[in-house]
C-alpha positions as CSV (number, residue, x, y, z in Angstrom):
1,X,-21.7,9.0,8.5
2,X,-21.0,6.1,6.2
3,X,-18.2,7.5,4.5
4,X,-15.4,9.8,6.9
5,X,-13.6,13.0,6.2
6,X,-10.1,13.3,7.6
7,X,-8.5,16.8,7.8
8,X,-4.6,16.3,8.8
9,X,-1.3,17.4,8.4
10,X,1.5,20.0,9.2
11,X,-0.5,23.3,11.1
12,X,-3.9,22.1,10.2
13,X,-6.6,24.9,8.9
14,X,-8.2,26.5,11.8
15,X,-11.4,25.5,13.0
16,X,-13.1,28.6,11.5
17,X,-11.8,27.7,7.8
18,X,-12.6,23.6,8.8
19,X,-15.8,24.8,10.0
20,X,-16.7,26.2,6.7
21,X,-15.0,23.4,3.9
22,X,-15.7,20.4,5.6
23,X,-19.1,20.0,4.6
24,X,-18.3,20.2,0.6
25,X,-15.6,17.6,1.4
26,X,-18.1,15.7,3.2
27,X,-20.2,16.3,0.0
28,X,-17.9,14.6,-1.9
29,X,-16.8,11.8,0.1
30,X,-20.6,11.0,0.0
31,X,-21.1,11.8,-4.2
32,X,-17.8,9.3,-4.6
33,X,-18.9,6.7,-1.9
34,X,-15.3,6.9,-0.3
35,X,-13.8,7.8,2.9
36,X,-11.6,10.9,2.6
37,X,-8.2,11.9,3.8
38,X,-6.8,15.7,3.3
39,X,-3.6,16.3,4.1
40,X,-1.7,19.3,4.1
41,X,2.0,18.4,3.5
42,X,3.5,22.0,2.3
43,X,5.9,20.5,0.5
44,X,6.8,18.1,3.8
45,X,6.6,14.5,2.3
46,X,7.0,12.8,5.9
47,X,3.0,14.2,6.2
48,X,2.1,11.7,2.8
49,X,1.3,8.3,4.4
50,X,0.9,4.6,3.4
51,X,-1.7,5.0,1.3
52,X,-4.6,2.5,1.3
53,X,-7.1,1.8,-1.7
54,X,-9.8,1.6,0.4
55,X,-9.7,5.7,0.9
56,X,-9.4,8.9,-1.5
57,X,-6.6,10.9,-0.6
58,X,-6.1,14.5,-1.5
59,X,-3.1,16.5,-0.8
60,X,-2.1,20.0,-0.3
61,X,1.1,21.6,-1.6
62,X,2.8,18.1,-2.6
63,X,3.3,16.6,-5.8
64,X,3.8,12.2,-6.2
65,X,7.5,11.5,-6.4
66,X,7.3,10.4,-10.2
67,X,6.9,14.1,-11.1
68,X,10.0,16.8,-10.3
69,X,9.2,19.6,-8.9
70,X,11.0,23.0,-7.6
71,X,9.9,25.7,-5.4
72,X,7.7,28.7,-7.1
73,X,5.0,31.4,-6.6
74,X,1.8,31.5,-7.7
75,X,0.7,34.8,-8.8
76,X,-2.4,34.3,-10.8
77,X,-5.1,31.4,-11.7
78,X,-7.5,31.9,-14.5
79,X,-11.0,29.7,-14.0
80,X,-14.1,30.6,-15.6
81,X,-12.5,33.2,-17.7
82,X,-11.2,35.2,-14.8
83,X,-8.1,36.0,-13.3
84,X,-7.8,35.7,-9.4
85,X,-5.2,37.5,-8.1
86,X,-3.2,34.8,-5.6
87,X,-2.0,36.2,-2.3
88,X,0.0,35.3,1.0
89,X,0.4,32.0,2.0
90,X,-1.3,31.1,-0.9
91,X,1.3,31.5,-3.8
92,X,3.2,28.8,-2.2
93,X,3.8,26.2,-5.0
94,X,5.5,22.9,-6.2
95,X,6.2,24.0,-9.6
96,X,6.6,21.1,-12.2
97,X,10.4,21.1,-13.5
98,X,10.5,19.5,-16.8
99,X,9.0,17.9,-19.3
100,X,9.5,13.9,-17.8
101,X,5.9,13.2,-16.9
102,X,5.2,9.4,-16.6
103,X,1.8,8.8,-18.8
104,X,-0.2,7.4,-15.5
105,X,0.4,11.0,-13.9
106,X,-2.5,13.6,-15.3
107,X,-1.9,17.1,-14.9
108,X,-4.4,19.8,-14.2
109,X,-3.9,23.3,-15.4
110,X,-6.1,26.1,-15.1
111,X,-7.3,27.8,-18.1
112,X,-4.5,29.6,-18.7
113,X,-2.3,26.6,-18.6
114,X,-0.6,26.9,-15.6
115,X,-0.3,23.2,-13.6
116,X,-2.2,23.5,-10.2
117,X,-2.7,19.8,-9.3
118,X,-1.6,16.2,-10.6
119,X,-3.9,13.2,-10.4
120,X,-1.8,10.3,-9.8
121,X,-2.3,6.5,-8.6
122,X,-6.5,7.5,-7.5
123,X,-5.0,10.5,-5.7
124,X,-5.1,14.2,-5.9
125,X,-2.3,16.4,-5.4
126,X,-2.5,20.1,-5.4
127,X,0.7,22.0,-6.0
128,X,-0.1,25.4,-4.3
129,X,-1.0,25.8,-0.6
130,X,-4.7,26.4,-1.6
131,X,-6.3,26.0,1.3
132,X,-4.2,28.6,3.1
133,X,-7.0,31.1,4.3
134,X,-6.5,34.7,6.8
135,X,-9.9,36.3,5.6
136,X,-12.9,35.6,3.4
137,X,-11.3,36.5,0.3
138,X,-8.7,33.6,0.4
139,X,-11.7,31.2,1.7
140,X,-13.5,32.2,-1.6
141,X,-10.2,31.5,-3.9
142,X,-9.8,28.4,-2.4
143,X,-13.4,27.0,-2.6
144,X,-13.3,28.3,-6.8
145,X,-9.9,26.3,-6.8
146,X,-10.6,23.3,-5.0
147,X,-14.0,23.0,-7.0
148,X,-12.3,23.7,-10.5
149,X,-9.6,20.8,-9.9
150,X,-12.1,18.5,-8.1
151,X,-14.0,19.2,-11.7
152,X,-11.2,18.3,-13.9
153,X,-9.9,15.5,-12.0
154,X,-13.3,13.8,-12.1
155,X,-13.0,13.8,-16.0
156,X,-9.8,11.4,-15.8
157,X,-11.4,8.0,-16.7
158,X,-8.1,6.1,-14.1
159,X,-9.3,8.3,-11.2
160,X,-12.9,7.4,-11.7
161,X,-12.3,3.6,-12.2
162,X,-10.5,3.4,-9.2
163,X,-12.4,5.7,-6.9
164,X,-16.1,2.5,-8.2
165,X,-13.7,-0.2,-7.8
166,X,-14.6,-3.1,-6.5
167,X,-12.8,-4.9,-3.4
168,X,-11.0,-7.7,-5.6
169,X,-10.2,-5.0,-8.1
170,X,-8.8,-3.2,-5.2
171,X,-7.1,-6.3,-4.3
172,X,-5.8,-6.6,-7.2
173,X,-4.3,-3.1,-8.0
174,X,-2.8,-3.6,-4.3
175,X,-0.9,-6.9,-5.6
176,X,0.1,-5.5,-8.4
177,X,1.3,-2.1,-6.4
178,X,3.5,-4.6,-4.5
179,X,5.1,-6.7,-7.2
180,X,5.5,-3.2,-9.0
181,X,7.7,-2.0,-6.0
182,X,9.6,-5.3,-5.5
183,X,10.7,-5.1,-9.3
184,X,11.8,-1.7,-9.3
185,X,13.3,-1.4,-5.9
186,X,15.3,-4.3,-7.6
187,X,15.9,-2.1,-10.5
188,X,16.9,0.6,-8.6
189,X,19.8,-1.9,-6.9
190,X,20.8,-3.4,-10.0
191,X,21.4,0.2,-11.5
192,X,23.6,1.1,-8.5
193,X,25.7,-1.8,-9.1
194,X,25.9,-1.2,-12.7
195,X,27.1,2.4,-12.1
196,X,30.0,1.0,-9.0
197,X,31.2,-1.5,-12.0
198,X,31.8,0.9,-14.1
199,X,33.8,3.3,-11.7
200,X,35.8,-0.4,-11.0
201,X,36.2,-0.3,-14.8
202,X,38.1,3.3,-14.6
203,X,39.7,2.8,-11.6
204,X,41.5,-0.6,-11.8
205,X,42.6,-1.7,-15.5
206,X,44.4,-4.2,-14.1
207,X,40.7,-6.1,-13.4
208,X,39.5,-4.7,-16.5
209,X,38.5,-8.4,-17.2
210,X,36.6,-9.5,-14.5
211,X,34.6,-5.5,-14.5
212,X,33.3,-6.1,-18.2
213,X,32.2,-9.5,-17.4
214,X,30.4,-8.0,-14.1
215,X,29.0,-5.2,-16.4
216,X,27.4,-7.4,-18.9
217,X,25.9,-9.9,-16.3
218,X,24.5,-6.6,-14.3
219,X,23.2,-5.4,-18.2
220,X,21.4,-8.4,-18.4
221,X,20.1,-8.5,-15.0
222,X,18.6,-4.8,-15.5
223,X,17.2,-5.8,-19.3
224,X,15.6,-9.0,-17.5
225,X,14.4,-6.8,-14.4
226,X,13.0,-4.6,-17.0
227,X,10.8,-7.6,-18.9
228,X,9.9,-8.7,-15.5
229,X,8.1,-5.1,-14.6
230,X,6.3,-5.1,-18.1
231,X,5.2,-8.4,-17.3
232,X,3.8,-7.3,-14.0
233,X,0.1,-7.4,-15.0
234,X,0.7,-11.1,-16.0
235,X,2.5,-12.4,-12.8
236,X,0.1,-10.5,-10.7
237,X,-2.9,-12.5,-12.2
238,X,-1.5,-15.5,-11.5
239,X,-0.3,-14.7,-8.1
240,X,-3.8,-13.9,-7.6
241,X,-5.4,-17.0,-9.1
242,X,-2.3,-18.9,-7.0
243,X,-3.6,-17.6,-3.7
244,X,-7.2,-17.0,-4.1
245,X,-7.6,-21.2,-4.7
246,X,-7.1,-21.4,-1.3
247,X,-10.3,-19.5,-0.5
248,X,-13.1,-21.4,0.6
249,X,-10.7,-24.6,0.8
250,X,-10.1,-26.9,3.7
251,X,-7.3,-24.8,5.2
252,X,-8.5,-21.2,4.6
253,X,-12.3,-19.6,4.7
254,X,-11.0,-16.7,3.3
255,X,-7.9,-15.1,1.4
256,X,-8.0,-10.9,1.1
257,X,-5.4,-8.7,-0.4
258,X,-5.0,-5.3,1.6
259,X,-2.5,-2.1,0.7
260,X,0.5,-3.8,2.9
261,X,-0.7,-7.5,3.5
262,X,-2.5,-10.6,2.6
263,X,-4.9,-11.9,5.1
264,X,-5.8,-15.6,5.7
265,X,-8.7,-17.3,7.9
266,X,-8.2,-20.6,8.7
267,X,-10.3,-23.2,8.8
268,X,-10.8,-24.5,12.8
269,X,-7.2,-26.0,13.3
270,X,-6.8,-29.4,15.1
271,X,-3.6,-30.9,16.4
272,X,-2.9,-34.9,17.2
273,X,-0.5,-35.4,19.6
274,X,0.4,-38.3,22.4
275,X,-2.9,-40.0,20.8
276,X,-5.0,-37.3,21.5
277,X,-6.7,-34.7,19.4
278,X,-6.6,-30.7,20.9
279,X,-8.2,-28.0,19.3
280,X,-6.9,-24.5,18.6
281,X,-9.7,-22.8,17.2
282,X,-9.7,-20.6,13.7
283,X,-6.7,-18.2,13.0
284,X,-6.1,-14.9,11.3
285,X,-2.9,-15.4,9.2
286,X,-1.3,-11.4,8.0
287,X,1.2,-11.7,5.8
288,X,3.1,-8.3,5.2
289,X,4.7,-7.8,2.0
290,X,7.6,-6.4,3.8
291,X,7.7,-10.0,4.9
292,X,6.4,-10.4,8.1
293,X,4.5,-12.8,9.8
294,X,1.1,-12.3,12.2
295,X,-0.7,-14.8,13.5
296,X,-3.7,-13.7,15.8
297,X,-6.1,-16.5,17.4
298,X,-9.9,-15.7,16.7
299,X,-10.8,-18.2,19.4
300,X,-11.5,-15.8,22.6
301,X,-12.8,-19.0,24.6
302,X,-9.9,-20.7,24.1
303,X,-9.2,-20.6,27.9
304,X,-5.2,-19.5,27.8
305,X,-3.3,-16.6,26.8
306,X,-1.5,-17.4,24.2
307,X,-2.8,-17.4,20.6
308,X,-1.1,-20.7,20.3
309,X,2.1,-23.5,21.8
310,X,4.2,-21.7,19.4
311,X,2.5,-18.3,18.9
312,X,2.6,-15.5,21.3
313,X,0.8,-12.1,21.3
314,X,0.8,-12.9,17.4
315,X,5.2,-13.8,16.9
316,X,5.1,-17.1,16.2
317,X,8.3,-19.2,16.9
318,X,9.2,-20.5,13.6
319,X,12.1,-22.7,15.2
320,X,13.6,-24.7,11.6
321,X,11.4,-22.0,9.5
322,X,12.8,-19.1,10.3
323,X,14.2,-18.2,6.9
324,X,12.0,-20.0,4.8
325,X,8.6,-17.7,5.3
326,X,10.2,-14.3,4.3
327,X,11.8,-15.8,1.6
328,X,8.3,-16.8,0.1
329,X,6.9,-13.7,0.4
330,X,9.8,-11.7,-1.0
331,X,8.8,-13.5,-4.4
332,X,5.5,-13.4,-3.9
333,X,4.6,-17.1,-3.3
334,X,1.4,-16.5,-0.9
335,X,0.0,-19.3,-1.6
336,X,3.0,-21.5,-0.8
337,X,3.4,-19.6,2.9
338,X,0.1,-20.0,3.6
339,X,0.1,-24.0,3.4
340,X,3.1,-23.9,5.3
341,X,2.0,-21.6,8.1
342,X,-1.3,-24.3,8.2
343,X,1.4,-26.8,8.4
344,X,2.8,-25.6,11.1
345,X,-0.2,-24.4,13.1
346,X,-1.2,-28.1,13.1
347,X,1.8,-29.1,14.7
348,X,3.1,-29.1,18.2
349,X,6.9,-29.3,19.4
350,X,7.1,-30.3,22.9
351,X,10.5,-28.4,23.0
352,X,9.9,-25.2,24.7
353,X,6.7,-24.1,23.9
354,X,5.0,-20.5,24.9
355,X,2.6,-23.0,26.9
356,X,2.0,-26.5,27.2
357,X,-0.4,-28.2,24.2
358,X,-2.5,-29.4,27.7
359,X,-3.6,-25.7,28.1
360,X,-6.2,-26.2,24.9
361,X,-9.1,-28.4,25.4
362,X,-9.4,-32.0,23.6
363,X,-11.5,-31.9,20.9
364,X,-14.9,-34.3,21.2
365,X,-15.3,-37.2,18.8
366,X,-17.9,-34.7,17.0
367,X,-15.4,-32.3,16.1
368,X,-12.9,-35.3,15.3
369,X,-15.2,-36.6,12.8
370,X,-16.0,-33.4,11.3
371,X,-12.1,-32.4,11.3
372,X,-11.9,-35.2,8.9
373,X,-14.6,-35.0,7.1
């Protein structure tokens, strides 16, 4: 099949109840061209993963973090102008608390109005345990549920867009996902040290001075943090347009944004050293956006172990760049790592190496001359 189905999670369904719904999720995996993951969390967010754009994920008795939620029963849906009693393990249910519902999070009710699911960043999260079936009566309320909410969700124009995207739109929304986090995991820091200034404003008048003036710097910091997230649309476009120029260049074939990474594939990388010219082959650069650093050889005939002089099993030894590479990423400058990662690729230390640069074959005046070309 084309497009997989993945039923995981804490005390999966049994193989009876799989037996019966996989097919309609199959169905739909197939009618939205995506590969599927269900997951039944109960509550348990340690089941919800690192989700990746390239897959539909749907969710069982969990709610996205942006909503709050408490503990509740489910006693009764209403769909197709009928009540269905809810029993057992099924009246299990995140209840929303509140009224603080970000715009991007669409709610599903049934048609009496009660919240059963929440469509949120192209996934689907049902807040009852559904798909909790002892008999064929709760097999039957589940399939009416999950078809009802599949129904409704499909009418929510964000879910739709991103279920047809494109991979560079996919790309995209992933880059902006990550600039997104790094400005409000900033945020979130900034507010913590706004709240322990103003505890050091209470607690020691004697330093009243020096807390205001850490205040109002912090207050400007959060305002400025806060400009920065509404520009993230902007400064993802040109992080974009920044790295993508590289494509196609004479250091990278390709550039390709993923969920947690940029990839890079370089060009075929030559290094000149004691007047002679060795060849290393193509390279798959992976940049995480948690800031590390891959670098894999894509030359399997390149008759030694090691990726590269200074690379081994993908760790490269950075030696005066150790602290230069993360900080790039951090900001988002992928562009700027990448050229220096080529750099260094192309170079050659004779200072403790993984292996000696004699390991890698001499390139012929054919490959010179194209190298320069």
């Amino acid at each position: 099949m084309k497009y997989q189905v993945n039923i995981t999670g804490d005390q999966p369904m049994s193989n009876g109840v799989k037996k019966i719904l996989e097919p309609m999720f199959q169905e739909m995996a197939d009618d939205f061209e995506i590969s599927t993951e269900f997951i039944i969390c109960h509550g348990k967010r340690e089941f919800v993963p690192e989700m990746d754009f390239e897959k539909f994920y749907i969710f069982a008795q969990m709610c996205p973090e942006v909503v709050k939620t408490k503990l509740g029963k489910l006693k009764e849906v209403t769909i197709g102008g009928n009540k269905i009693d809810i029993q057992k393990g099924q009246t299990d249910i995140l209840m929303i608390d509140g009224d603080d519902i970000p715009k991007n999070a669409n709610i599903i009710k049934d048609e009496a109005g009660i919240a059963i699911a929440v469509v949120y960043d192209a996934a689907l999260y049902f807040l009852s345990d559904f798909c909790h079936c002892t008999c064929k009566e709760d097999l039957d309320i589940t399939m009416t549920i999950f078809k009802y909410v599949i129904n409704e969700a499909t009418k929510t124009p964000e879910l739709m867009k991103a279920l047809k995207s494109g991979a560079e739109e996919k790309g995209k929304r992933s880059l902006e996902h990550v600039l997104s986090k790094a400005f409000k995991d900033r945020l979130k820091k900034e507010n913590i040290q706004m709240e322990s200034s103003a505890k050091l404003y209470e607690e020691y008048l004697t330093n009243i001075i020096k807390a205001q003036r850490k205040m109002l710097s912090t207050e400007k910091m959060i305002e400025a943090i806060k400009s920065n997230i509404e520009a993230v649309p902007d400064a993802m476009e040109k992080r974009w347009n920044d790295t993508k120029k590289l494509e196609g260049s004479r250091m990278y074939e390709n550039v390709s944004f993923q969920r947690n990474c940029v990839i890079g594939t370089t060009t075929p990388i030559y290094c000149e050293y004691d007047k002679k010219m060795y060849k290393f082959g193509k390279f798959e650069v992976i940049l995480g956006f948690d800031g590390t650093v891959k670098i894999n050889s894509l030359w399997s005939d390149r008759g030694v172990s090691y990726d590269h002089p200074h690379v081994s099993s993908g760790n490269p030894c950075w030696g005066n760049m150790s602290g230069e590479l993360p900080k790039r990423i951090a900001e988002s400058e992928f562009d700027v790592a990448f050229v220096e990662i080529h750099t260094f690729l192309k170079s050659y230390d004779r200072n403790n190496p993984y292996a000696k640069i004699d390991k890698w074959p001499v390139a012929t005046a054919k490959e010179i001359e194209k190298a320069k070309s």
